[in-house]
N, C-alpha and C positions, 0 to 999 in steps of 0.2 A: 310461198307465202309464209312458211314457218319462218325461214331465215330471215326475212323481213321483221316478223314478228320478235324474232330474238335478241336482233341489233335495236329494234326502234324500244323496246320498253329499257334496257339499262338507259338507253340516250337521254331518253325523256328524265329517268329518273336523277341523273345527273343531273340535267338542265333545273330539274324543281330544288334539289340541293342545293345550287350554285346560286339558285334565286332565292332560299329563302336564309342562306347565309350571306350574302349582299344585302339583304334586306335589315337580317338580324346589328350588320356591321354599322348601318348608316343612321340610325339611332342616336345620340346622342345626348337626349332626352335626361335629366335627373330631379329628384325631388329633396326640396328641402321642406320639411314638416314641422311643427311646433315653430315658427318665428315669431317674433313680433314685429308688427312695423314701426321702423323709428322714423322714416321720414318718405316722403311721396312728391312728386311733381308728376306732371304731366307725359314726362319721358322719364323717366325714375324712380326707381321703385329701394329703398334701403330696408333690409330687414336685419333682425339681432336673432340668432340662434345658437345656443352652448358659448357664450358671452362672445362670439365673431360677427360682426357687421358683416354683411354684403350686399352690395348693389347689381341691381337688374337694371337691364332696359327693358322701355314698355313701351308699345306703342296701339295704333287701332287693330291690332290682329292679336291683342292679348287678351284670353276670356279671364273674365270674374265670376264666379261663381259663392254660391252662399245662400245661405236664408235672408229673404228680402231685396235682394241682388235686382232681382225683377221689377220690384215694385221699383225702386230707386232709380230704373234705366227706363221704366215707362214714363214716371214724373218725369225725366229730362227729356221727353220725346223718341225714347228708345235708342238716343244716341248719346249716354251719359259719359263724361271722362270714366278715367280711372279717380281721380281724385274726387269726385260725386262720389263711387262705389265703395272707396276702402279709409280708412283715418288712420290716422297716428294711434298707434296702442292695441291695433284690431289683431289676435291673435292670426297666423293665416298658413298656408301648404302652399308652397313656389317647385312650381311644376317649369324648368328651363334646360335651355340649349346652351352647355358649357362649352362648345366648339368654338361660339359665336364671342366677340369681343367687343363690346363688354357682353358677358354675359345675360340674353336675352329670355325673359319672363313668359312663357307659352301659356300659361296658365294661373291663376290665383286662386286659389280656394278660401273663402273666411272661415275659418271653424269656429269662432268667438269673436264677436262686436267690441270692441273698446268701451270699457267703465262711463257713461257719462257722467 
């Protein structure tokens, strides 16, 4: 039974290393913080950050987040676009998937509303 026990705990402990460095690997997840948005459609999302445009794709699996965010996706029956949720000039943190081509928007955070 020792022997047993001696082989099976390094095994295991390999097998949670090899899992949680596959895990760590497939990530590709990054954050761009401080943008502003210059422009918005419905599948497109263009932000300015340290004076570089980029564009994201968006589509219904992209969360918005934010103060108000809620109230704005009830008014439209809790199935608001993105372009209800966010405007031209809204300060915002793009949480995306840089593997993907074009690069795809997982996430939006508003941290500032746009001047009206």
């Amino acid at each position: 039974m020792k022997r047993v026990m001696y082989l099976a705990i390094p095994m295991l402990a390999a097998c949670i290393l090899a899992l949680s460095a596959d895990l760590s690997a497939g990530g590709k997840n990054k954050l761009m913080a401080g943008a502003t948005v210059k422009s918005l459609t419905a599948t497109e999302l263009t932000v300015t950050a340290g004076g570089k445009d980029s564009t994201f794709s968006v589509d219904a699996k992209t969360r918005v987040v934010g103060k108000g965010i809620g109230t704005k996706a009830r008014a439209k029956g809790g199935k608001a676009a993105i372009t209800d949720l966010l405007a031209v000039g809204d300060r915002v943190s793009v949480t995306y998937d840089d593997a993907a081509s074009p690069m795809r928007a997982s996430k939006v955070e508003v941290m500032a509303a746009a001047a009206k």
